[in-house]
Backbone as CSV, one residue per row, in Angstrom:
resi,resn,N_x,N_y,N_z,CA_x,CA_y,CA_z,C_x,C_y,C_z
1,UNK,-23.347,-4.073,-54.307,-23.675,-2.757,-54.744,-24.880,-2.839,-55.660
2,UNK,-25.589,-2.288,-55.482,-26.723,-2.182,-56.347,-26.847,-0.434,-56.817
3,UNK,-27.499,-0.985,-57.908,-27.562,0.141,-58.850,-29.098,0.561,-59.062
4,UNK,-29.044,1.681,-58.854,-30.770,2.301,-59.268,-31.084,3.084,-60.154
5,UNK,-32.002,3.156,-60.756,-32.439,3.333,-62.053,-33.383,4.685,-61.820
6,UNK,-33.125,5.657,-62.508,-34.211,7.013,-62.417,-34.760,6.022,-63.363
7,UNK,-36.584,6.648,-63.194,-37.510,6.202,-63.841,-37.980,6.776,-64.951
8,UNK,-37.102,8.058,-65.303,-37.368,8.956,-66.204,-35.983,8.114,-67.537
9,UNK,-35.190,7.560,-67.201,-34.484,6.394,-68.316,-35.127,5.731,-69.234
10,UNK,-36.221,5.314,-68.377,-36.636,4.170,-69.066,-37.078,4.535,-70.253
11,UNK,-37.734,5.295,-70.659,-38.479,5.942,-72.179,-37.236,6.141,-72.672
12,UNK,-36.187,6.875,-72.261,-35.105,7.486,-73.375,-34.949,5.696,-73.752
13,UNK,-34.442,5.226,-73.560,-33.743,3.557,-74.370,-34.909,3.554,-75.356
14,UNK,-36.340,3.152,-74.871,-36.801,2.831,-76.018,-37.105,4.137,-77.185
15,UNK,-36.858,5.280,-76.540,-36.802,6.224,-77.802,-35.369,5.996,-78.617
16,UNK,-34.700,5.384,-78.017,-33.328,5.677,-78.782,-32.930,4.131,-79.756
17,UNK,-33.654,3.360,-79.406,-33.784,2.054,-79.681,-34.841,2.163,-81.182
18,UNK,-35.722,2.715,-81.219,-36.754,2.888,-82.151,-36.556,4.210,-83.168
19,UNK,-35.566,4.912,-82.907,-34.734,6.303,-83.960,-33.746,5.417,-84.439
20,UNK,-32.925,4.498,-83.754,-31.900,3.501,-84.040,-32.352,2.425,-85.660
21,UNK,-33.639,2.348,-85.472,-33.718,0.897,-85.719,-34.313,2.167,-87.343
22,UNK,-34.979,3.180,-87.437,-35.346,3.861,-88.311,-34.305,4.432,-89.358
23,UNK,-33.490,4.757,-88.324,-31.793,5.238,-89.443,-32.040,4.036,-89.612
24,UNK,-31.883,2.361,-89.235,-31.117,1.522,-90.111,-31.884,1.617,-91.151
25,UNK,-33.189,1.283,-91.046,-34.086,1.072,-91.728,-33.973,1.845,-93.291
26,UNK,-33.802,3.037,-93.293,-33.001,3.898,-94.143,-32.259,3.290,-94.520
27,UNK,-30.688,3.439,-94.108,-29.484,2.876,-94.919,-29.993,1.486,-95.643
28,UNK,-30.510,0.626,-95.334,-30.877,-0.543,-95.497,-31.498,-0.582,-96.748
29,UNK,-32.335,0.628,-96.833,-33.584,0.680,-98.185,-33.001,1.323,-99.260
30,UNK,-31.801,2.275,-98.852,-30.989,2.896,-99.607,-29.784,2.331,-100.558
31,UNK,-29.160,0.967,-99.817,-28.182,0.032,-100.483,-29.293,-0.557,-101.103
32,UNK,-30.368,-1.343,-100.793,-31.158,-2.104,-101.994,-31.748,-1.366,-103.347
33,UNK,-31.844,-0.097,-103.155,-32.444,1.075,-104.470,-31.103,0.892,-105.035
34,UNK,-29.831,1.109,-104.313,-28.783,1.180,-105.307,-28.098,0.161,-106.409
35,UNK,-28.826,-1.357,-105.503,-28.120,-2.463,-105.447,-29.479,-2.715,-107.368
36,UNK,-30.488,-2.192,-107.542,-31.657,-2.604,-108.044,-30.983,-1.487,-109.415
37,UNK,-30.858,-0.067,-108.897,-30.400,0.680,-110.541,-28.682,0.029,-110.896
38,UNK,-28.220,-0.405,-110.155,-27.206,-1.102,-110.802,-27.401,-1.951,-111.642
39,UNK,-27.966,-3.076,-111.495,-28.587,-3.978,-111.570,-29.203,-3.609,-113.340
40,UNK,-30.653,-2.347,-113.110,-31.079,-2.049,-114.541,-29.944,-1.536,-115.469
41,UNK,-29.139,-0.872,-114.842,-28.232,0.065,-115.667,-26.909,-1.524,-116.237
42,UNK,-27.194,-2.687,-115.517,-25.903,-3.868,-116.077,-26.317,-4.531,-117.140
43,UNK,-27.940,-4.523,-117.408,-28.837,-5.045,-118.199,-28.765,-4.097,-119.427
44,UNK,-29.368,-3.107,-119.753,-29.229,-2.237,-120.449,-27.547,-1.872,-121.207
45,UNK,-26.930,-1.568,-120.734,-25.468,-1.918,-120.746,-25.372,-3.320,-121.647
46,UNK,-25.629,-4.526,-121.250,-25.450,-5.763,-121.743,-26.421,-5.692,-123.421
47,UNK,-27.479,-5.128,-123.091,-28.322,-4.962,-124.187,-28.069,-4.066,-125.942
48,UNK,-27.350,-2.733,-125.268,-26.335,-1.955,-126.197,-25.348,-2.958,-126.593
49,UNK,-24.156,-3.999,-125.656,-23.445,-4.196,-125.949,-24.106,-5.526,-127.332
50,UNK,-25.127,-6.314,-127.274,-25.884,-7.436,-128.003,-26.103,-6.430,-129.152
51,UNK,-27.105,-5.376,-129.269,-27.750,-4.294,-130.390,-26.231,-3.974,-130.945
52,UNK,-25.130,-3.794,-130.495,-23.743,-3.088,-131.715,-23.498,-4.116,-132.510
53,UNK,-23.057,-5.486,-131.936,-22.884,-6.583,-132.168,-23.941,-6.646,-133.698
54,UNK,-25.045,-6.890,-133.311,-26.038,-7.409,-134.408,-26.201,-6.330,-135.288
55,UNK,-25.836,-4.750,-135.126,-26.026,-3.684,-136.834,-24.479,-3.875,-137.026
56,UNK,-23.555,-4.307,-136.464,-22.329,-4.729,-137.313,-22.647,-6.069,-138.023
57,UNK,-22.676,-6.636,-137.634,-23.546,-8.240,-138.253,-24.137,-7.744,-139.403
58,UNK,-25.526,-7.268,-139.416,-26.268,-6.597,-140.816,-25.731,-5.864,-141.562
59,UNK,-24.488,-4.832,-141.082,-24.296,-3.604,-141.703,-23.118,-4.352,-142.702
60,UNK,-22.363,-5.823,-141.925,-21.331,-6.310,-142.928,-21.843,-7.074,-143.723
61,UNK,-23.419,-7.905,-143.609,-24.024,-8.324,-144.505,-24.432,-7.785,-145.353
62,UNK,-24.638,-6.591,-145.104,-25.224,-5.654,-146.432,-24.139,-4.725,-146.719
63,UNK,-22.868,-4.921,-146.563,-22.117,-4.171,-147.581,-21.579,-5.125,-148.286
64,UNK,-21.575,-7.090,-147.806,-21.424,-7.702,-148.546,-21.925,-8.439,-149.979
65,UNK,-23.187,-7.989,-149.629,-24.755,-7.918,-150.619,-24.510,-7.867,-152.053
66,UNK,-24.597,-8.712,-153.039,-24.018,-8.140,-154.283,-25.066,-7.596,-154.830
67,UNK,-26.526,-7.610,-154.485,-27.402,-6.735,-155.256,-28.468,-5.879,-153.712
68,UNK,-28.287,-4.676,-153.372,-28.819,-4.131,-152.879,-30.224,-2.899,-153.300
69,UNK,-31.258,-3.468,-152.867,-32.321,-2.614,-153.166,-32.132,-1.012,-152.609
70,UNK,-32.732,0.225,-153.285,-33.284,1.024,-152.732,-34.427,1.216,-151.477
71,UNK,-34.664,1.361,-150.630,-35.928,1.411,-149.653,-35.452,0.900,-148.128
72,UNK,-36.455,0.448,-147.714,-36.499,-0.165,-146.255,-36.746,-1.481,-146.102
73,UNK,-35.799,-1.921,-145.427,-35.835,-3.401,-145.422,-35.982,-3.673,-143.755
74,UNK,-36.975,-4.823,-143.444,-37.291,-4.585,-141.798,-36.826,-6.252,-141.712
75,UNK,-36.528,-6.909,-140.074,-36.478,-8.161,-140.422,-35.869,-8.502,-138.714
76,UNK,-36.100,-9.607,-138.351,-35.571,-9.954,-136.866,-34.575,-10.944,-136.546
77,UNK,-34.122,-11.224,-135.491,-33.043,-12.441,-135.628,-33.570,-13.851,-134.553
78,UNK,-34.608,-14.278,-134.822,-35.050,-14.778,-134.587,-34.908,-15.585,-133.416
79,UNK,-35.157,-16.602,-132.812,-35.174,-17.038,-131.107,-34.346,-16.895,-130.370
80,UNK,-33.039,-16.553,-131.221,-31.507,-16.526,-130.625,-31.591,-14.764,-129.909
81,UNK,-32.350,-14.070,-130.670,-32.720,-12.588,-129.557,-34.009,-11.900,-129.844
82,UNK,-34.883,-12.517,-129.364,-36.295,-12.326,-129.552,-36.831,-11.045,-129.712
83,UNK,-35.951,-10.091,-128.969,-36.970,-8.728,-128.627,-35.790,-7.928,-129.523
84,UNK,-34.788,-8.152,-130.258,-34.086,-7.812,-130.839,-34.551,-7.352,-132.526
85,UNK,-34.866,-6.463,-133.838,-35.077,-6.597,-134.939,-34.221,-4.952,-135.301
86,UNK,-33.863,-5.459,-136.947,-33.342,-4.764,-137.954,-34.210,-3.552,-138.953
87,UNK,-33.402,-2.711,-138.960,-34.159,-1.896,-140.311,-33.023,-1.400,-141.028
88,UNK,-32.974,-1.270,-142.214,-32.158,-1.410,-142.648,-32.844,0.149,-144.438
89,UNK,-31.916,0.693,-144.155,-32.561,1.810,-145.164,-31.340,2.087,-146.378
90,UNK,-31.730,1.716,-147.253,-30.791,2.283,-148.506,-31.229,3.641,-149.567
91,UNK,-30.246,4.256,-149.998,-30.300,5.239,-150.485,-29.293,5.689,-151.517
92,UNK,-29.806,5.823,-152.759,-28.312,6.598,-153.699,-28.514,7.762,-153.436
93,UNK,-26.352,7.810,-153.175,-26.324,9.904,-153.451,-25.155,9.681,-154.381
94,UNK,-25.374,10.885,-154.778,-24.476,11.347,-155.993,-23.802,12.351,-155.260
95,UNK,-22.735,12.447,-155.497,-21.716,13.117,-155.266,-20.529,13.796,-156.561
96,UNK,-20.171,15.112,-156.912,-19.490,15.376,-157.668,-18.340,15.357,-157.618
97,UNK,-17.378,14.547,-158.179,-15.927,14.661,-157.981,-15.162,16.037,-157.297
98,UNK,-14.733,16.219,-156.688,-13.751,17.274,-156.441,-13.261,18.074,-157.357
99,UNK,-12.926,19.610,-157.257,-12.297,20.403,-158.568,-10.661,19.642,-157.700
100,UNK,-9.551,19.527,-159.239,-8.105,19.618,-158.839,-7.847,20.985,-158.448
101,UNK,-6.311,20.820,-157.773,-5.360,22.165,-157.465,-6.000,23.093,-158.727
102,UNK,-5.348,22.612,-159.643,-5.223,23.498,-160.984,-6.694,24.086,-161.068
103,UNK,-7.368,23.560,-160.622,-8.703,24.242,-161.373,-9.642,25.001,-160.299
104,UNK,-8.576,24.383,-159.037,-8.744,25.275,-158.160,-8.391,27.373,-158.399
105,UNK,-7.254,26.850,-158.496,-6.541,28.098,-159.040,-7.210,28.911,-160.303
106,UNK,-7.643,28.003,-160.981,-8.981,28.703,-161.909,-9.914,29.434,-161.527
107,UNK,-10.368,29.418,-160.690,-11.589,29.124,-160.198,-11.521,30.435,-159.337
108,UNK,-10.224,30.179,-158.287,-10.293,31.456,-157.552,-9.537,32.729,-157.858
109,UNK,-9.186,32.708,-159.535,-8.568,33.768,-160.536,-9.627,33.937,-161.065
110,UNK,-11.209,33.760,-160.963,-12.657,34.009,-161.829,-12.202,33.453,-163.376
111,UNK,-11.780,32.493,-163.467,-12.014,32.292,-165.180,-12.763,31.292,-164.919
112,UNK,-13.630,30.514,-166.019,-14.515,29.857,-166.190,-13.838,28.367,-166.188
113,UNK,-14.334,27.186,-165.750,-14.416,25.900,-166.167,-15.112,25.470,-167.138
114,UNK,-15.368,26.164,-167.735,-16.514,25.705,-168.807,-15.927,25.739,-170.362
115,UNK,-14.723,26.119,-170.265,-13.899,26.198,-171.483,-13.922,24.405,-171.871
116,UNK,-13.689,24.013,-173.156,-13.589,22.888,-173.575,-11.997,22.417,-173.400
117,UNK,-11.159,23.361,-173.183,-9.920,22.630,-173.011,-8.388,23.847,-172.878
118,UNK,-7.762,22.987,-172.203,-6.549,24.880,-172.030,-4.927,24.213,-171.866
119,UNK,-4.306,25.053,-171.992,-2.904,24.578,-172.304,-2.353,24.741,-171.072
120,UNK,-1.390,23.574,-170.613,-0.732,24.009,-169.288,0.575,23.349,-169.360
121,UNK,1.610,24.295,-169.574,3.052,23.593,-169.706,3.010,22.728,-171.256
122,UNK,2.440,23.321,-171.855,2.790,22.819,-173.485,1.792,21.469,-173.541
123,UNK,0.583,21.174,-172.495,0.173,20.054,-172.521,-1.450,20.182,-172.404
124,UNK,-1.915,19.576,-173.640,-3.700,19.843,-173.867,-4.215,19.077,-172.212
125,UNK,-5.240,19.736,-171.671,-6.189,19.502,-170.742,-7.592,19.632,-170.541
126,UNK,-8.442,19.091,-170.740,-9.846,19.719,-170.537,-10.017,20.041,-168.993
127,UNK,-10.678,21.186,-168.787,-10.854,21.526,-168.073,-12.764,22.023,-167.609
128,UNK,-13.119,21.149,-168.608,-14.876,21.490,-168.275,-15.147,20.358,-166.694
129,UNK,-15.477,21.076,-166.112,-15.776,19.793,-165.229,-16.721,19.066,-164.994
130,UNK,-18.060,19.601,-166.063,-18.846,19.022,-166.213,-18.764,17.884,-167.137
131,UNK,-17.818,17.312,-167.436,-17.361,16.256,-168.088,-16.914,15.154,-167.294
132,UNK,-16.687,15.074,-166.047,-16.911,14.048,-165.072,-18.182,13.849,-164.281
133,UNK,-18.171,12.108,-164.692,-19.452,12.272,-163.917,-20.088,11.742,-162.717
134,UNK,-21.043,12.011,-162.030,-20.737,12.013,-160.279,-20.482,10.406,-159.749
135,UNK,-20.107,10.665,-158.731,-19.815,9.260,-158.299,-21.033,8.480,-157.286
136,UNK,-21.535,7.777,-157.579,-22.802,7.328,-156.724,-22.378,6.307,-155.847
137,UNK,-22.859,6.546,-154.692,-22.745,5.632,-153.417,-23.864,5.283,-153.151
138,UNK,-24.318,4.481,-152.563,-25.206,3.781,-151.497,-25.084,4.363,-150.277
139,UNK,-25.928,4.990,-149.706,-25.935,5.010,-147.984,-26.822,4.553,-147.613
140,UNK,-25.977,3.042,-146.806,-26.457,2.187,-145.782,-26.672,2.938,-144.643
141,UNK,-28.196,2.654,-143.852,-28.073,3.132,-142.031,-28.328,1.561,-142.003
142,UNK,-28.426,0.983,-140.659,-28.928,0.149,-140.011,-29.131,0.472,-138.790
143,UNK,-30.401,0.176,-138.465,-30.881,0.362,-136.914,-31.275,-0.479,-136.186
144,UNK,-30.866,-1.023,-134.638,-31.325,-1.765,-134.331,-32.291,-1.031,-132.778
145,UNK,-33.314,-1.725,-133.127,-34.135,-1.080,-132.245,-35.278,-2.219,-131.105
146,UNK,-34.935,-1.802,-129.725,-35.498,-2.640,-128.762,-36.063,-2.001,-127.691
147,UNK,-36.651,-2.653,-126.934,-37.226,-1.953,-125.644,-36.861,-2.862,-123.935
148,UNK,-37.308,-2.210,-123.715,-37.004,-2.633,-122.115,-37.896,-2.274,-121.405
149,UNK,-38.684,-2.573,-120.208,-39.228,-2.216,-119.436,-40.262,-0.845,-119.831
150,UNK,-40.471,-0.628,-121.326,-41.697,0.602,-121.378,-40.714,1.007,-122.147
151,UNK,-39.245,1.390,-121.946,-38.574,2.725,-122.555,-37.636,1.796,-124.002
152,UNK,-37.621,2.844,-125.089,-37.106,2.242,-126.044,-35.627,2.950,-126.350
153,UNK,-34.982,2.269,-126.563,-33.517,2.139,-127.130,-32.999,1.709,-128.753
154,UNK,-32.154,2.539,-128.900,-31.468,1.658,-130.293,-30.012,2.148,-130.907
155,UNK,-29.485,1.407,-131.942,-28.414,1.686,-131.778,-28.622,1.870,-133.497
156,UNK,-27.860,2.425,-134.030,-27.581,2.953,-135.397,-26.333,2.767,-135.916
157,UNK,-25.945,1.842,-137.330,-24.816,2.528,-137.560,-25.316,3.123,-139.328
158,UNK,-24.160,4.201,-140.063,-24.483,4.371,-141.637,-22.684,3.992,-142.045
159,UNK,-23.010,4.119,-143.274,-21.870,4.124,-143.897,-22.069,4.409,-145.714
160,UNK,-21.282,5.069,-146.314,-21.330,4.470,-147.900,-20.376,3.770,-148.664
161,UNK,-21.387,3.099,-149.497,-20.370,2.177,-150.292,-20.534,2.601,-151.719
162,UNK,-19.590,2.552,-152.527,-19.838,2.410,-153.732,-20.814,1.537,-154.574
163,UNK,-21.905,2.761,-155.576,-23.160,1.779,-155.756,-22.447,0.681,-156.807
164,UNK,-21.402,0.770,-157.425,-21.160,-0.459,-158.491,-20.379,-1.763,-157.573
165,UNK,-20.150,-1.436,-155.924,-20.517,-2.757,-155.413,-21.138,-3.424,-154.575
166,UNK,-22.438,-2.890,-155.148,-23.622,-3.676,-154.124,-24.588,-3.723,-155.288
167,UNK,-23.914,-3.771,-156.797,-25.452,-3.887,-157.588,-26.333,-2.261,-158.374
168,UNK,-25.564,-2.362,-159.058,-26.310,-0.776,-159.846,-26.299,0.174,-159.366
169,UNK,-26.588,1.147,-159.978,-26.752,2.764,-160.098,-27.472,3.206,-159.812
């Protein structure tokens, strides 16, 4: 038995052979784009996870600090993460103690705090509250700041500490 071939076949195969090979060509270019932002996005990822690491590192060195300056302190960690560096910013705030209950209740009955002193339950109290005085902290930031490929990244942490333990007022 032999088999015969219309001559009008022959083009469809290689049209269908060459649309064939173009979809792959596609899918093909499409898993490698995906396979490549995975890839940046595992790096970057790895890079945040190194940058938390190292402003916890600084941020526990400098709350361990027994004398901490005011200002900006800049500085890197040398061959162990090259493209890796610190900044490190200190700052006093003052903060005013809290009013108590009681003087809460003062306060929102309109009488003054400014009295030198008042009786409560048979028992002397001052009640000026400008007679406490504010409590000063340090606020630590630390930033760690890097780049990648053109675009820059960084990670931040703050916190405050009490300025009488890191060294003065």
């Amino acid at each position: 038995m032999i088999l015969k071939r219309n001559k009008t076949t022959y083009g469809y195969i290689l049209i269908e052979v060459v649309v064939s090979m173009v979809v792959f060509s596609i899918g093909v270019i499409s898993v490698l784009r995906t396979f490549s932002v995975a890839a940046q996005a595992r790096a970057v990822a790895q890079d945040y996870t190194i940058a938390d690491f190292l402003c916890q590192k600084v941020m526990t060195e400098s709350q361990a600090a027994p004398f901490l300056k005011e200002g900006i302190e800049e500085g890197g960690f040398g061959e162990d993460f090259p493209k890796f560096r610190w900044v490190r910013t200190v700052e006093l705030i003052k903060v005013q103690p809290p009013v108590s209950p009681e003087e809460q209740e003062e306060l929102e009955r309109g009488q003054s705090l400014q009295g030198p002193v008042s009786f409560r339950n048979g028992k002397r109290r001052e009640t000026e509250r400008m007679r406490r005085k504010p409590i000063t902290f340090k606020r630590i930031v630390v930033t760690i700041p890097w780049q990648r490929k053109g675009a820059e990244y960084s990670v931040s942490f703050e916190t405050l500490v009490p300025a009488m333990l890191t060294g003065g007022m």
